[in-house]
MOPAC internal coordinates of N, CA, C and O (Angstrom, degrees):
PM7 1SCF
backbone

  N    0.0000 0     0.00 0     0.00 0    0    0    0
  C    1.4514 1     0.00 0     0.00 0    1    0    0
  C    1.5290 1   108.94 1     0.00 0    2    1    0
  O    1.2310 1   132.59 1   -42.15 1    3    2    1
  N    1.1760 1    93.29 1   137.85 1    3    2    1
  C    2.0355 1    97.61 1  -175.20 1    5    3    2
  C    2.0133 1   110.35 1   -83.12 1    6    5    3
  O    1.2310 1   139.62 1   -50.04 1    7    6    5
  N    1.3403 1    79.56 1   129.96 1    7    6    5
  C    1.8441 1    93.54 1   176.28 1    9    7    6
  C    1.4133 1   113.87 1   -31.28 1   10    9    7
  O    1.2310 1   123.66 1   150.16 1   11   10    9
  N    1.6254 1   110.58 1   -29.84 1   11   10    9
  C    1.7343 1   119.57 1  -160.86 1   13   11   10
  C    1.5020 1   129.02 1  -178.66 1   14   13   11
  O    1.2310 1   127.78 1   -78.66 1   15   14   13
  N    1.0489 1   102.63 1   101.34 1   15   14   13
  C    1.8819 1    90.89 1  -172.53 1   17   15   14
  C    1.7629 1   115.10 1   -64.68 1   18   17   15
  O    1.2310 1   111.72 1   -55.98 1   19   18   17
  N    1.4457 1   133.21 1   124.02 1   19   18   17
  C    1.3348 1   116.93 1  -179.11 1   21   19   18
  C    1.5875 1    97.88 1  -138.30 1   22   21   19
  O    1.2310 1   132.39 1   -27.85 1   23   22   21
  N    1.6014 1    93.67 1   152.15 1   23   22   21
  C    1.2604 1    93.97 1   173.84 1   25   23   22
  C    1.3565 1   116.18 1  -106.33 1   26   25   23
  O    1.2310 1   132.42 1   -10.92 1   27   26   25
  N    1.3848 1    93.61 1   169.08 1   27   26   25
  C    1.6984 1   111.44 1  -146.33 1   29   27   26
  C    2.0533 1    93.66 1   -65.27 1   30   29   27
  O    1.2310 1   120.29 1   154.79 1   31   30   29
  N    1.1194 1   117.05 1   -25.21 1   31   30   29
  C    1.0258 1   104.57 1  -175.10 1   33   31   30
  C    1.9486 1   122.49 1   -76.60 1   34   33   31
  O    1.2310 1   126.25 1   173.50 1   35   34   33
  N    1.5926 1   105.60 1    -6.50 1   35   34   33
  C    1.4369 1   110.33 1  -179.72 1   37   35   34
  C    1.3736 1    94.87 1   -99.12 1   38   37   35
  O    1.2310 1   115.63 1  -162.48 1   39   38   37
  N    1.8680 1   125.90 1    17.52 1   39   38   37
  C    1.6046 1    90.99 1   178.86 1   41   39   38
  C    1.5985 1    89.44 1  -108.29 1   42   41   39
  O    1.2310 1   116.45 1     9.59 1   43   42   41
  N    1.3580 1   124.35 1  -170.41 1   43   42   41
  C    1.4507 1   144.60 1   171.54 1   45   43   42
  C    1.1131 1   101.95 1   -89.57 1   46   45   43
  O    1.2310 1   121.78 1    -4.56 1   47   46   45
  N    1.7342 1   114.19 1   175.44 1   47   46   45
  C    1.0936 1   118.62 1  -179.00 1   49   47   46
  C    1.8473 1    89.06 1  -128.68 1   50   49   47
  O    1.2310 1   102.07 1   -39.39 1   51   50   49
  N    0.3393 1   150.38 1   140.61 1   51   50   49
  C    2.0895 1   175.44 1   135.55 1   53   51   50
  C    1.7061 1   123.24 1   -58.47 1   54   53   51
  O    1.2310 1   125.78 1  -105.23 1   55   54   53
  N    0.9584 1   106.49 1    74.77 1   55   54   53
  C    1.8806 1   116.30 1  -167.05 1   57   55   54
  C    1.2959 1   113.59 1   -65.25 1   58   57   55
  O    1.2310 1   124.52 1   155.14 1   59   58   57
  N    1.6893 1   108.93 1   -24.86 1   59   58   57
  C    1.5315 1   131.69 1   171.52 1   61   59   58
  C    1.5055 1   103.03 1   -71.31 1   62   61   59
  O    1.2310 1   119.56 1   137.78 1   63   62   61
  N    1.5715 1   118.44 1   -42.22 1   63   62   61
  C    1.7398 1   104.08 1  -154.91 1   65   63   62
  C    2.0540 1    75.18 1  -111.55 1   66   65   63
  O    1.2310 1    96.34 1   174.28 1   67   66   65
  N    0.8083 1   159.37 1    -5.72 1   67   66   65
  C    1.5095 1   168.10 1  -179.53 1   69   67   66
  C    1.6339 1    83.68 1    70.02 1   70   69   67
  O    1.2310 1    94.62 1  -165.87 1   71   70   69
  N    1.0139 1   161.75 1    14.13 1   71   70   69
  C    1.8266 1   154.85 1   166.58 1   73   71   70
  C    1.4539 1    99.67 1  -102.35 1   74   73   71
  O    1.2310 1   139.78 1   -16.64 1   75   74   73
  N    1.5057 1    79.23 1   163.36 1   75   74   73
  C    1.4505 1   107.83 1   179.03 1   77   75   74
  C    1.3349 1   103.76 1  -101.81 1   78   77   75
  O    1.2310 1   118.07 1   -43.56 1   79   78   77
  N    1.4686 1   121.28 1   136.44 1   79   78   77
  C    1.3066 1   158.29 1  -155.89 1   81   79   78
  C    1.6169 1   134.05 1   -88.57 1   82   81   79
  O    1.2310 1   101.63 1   -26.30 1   83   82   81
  N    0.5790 1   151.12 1   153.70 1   83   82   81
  C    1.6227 1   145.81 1   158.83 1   85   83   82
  C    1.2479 1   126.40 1   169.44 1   86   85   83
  O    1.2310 1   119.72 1   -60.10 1   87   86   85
  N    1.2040 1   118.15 1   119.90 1   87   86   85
  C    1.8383 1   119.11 1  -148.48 1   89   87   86
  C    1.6738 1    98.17 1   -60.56 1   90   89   87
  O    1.2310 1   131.83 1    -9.99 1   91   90   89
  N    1.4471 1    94.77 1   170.01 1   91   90   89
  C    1.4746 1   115.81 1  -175.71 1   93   91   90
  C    0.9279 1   100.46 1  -127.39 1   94   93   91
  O    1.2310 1   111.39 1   -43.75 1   95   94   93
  N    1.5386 1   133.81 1   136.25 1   95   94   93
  C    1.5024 1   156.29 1   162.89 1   97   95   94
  C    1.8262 1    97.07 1   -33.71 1   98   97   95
  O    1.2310 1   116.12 1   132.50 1   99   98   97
  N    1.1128 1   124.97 1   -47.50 1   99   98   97
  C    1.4330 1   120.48 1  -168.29 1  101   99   98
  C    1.6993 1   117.04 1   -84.67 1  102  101   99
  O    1.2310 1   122.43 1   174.53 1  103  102  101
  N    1.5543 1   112.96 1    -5.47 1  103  102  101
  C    1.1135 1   114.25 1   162.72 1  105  103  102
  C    1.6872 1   104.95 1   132.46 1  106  105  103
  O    1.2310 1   122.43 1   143.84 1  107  106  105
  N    1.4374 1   112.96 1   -36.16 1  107  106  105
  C    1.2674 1   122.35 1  -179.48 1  109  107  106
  C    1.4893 1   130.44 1   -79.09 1  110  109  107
  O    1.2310 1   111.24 1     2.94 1  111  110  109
  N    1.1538 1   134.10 1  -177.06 1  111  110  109
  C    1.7973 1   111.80 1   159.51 1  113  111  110
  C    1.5390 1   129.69 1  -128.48 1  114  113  111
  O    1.2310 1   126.07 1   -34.33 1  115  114  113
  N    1.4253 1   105.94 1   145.67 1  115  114  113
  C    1.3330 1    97.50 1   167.02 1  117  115  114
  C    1.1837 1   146.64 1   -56.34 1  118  117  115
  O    1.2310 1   121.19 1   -55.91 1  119  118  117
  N    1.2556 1   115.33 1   124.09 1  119  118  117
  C    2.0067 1   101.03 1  -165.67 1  121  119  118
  C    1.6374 1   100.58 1  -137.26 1  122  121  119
  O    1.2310 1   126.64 1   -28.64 1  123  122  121
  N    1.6462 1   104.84 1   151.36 1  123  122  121
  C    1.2184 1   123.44 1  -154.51 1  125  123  122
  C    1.9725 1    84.76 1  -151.15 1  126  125  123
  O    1.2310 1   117.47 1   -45.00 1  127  126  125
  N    1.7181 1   122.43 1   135.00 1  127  126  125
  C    1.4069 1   126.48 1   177.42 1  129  127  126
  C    1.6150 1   101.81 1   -81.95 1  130  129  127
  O    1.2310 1   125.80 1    -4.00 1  131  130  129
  N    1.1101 1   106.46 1   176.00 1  131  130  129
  C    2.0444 1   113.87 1   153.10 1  133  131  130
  C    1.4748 1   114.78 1   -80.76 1  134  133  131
  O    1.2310 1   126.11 1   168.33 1  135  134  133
  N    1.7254 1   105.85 1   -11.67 1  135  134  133
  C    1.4695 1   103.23 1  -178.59 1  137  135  134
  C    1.8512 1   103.28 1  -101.32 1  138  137  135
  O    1.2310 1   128.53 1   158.40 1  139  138  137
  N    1.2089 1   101.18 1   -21.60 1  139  138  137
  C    1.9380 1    93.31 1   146.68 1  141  139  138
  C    0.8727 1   141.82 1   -64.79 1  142  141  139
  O    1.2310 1   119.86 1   148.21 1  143  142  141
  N    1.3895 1   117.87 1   -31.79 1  143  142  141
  C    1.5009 1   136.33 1   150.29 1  145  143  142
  C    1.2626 1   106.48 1   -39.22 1  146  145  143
  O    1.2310 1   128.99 1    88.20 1  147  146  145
  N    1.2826 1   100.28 1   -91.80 1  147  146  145
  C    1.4506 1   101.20 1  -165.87 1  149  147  146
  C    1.0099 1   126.43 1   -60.04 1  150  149  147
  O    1.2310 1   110.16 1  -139.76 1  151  150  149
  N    1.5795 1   136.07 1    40.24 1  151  150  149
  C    1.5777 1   153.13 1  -170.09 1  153  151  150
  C    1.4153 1   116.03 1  -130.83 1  154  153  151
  O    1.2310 1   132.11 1   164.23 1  155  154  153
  N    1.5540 1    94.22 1   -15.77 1  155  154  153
  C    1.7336 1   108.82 1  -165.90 1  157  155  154
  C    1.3025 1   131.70 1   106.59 1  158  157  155
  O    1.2310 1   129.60 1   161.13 1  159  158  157
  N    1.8943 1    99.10 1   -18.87 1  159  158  157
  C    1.8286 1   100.91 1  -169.98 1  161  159  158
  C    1.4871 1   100.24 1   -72.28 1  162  161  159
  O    1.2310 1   129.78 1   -23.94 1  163  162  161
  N    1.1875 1    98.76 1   156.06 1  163  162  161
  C    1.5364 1   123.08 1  -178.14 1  165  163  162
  C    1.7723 1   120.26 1  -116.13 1  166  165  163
  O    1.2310 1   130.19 1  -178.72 1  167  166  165
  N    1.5711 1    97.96 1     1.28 1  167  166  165
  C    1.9448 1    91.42 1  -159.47 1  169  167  166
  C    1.4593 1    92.02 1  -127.01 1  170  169  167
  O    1.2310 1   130.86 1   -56.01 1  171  170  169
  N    1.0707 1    96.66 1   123.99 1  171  170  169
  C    1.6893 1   108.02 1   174.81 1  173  171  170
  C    1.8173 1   115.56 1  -112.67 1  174  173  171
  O    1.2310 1   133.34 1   -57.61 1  175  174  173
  N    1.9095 1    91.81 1   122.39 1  175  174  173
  C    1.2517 1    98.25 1  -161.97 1  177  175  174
  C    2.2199 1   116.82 1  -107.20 1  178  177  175
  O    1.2310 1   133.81 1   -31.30 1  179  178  177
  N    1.5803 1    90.91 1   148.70 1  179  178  177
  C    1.4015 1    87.47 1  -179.69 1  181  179  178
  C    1.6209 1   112.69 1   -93.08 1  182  181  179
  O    1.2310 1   125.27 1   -52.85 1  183  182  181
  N    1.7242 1   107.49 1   127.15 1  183  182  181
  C    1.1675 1   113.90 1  -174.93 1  185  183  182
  C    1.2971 1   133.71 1   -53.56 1  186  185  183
  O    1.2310 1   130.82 1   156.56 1  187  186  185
  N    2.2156 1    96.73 1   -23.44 1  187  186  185
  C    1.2902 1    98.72 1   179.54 1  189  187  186
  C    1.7721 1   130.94 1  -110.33 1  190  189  187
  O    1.2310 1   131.65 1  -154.49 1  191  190  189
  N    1.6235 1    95.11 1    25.51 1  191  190  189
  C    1.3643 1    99.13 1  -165.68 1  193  191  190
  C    1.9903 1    96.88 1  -149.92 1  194  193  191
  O    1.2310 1   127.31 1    11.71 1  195  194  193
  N    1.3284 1   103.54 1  -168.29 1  195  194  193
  C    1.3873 1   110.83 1   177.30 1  197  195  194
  C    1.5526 1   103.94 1   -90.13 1  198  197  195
  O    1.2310 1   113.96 1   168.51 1  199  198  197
  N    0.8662 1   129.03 1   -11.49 1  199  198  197
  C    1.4695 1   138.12 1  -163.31 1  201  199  198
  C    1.8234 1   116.28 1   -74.87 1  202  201  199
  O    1.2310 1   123.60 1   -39.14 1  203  202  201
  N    0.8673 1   110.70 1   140.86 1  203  202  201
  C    1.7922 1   133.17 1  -165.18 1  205  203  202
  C    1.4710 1   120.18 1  -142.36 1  206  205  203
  O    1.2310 1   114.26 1   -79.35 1  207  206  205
  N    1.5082 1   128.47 1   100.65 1  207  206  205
  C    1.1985 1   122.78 1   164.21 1  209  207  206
  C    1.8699 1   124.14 1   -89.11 1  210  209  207
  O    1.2310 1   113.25 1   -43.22 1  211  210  209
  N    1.5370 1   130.37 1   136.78 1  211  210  209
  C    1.0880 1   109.47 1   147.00 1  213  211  210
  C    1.1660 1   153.84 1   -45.48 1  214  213  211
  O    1.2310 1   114.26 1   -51.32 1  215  214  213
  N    1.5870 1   128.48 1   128.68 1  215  214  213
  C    1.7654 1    96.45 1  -171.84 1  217  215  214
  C    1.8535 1    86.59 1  -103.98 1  218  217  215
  O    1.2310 1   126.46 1    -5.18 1  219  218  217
  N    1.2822 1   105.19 1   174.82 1  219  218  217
  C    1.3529 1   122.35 1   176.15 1  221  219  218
  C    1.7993 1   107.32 1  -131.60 1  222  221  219
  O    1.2310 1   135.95 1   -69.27 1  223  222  221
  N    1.1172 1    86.73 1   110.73 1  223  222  221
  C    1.8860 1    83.04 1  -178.85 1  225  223  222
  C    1.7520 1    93.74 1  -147.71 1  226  225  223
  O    1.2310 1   137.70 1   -21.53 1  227  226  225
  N    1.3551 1    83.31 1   158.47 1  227  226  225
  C    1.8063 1    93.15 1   153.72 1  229  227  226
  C    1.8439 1   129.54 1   -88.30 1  230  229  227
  O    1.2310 1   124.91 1   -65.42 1  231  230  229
  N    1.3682 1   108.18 1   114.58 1  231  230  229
  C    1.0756 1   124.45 1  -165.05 1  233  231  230
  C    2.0108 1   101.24 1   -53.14 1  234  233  231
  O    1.2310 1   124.39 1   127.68 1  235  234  233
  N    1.0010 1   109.18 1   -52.32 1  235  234  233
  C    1.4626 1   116.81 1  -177.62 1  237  235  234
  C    1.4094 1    97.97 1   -47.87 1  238  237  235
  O    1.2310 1   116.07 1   146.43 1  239  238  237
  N    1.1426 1   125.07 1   -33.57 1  239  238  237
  C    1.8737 1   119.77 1  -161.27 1  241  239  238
  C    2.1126 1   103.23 1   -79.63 1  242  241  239
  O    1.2310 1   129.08 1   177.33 1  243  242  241
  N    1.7421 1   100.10 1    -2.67 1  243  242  241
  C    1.3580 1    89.30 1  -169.87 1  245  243  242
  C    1.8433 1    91.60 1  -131.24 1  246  245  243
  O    1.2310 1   117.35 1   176.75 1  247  246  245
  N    1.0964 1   122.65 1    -3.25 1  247  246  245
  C    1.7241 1   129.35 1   167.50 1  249  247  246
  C    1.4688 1   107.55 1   -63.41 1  250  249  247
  O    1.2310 1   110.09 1   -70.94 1  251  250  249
  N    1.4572 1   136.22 1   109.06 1  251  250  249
  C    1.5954 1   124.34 1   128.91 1  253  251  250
  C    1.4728 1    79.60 1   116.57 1  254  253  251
  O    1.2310 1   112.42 1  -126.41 1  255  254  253
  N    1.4320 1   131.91 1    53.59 1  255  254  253
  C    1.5260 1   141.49 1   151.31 1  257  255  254
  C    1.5605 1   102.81 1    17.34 1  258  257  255
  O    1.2310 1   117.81 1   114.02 1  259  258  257
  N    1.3326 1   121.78 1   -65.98 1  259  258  257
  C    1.1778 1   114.88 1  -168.85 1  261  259  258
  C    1.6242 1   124.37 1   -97.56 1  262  261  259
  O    1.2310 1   122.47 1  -132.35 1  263  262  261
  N    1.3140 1   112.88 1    47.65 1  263  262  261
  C    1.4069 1   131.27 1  -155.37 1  265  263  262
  C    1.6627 1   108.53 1   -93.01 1  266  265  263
  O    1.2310 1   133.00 1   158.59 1  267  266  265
  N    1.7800 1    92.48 1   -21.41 1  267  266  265
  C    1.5577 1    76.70 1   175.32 1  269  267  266
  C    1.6092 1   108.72 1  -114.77 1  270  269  267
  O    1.2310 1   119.78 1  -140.98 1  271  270  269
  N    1.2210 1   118.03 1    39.02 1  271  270  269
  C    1.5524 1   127.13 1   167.10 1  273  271  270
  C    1.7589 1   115.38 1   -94.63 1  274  273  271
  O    1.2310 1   115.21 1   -73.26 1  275  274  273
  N    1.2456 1   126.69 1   106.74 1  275  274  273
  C    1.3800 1   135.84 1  -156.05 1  277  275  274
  C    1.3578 1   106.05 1   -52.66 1  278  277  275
  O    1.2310 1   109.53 1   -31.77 1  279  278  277
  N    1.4229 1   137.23 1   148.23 1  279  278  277
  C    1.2194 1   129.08 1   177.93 1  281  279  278
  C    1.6886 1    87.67 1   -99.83 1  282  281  279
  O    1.2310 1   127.81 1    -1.18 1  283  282  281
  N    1.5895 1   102.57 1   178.82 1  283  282  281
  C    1.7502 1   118.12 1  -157.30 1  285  283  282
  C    1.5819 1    79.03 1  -137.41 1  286  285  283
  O    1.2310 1   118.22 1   -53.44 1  287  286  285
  N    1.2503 1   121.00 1   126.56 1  287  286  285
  C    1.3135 1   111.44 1   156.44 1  289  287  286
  C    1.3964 1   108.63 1  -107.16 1  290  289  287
  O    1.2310 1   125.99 1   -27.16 1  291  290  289
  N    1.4705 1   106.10 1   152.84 1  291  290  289
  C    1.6305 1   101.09 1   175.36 1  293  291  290
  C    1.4442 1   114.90 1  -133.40 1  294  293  291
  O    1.2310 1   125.63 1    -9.71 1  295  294  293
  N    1.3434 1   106.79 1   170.29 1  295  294  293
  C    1.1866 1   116.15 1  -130.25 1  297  295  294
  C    2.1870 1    99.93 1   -99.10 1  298  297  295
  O    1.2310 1   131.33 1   -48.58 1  299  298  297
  N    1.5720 1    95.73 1   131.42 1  299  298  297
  C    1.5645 1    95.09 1  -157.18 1  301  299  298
  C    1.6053 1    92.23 1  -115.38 1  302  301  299
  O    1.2310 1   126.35 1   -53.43 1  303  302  301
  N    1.8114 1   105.40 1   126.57 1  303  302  301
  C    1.4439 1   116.59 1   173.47 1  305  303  302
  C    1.3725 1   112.52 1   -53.95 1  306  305  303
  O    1.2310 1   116.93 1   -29.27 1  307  306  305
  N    1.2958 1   123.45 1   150.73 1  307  306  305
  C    1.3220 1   132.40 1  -173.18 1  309  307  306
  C    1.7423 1   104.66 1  -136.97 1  310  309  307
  O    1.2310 1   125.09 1   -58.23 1  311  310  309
  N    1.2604 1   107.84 1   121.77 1  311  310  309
  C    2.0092 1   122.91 1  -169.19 1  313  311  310
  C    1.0481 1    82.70 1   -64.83 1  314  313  311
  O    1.2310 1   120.10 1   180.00 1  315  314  313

């Protein structure tokens, strides 16, 4: 059973460790990648203890890296 269900939006993001973050009762933090994300995992673990939180996110918000770059449609002659 997980220490804590949190959602993805109360953790940090960590540019040093590239994961997302969220303190641990024992001093350290929980961390989870974008390439865990985008795999399906859901449990973000602390390196320095037994301890495991759930994350809760939307899977679509971390599928297809470049998902939030606008597509251009262009424009197709018609006979």
């Amino acid at each position: 059973m997980s220490y804590d269900d949190v959602e993805i939006e109360d953790m940090e993001w960590n540019e040093e460790l590239k994961s997302f973050t969220y303190p641990c009762p024992c001093g350290d933090l929980f961390q989870i990648t974008k390439e865990e994300l985008q795999i399906g995992e859901e449990i973000a673990r602390c390196p320095s203890c037994s301890l495991y939180i759930s994350v809760i996110y939307n899977m679509e918000d971390f599928i297809g890296g470049d998902s939030n770059k606008k597509t251009v449609q262009q424009p197709v002659a018609v006979a």
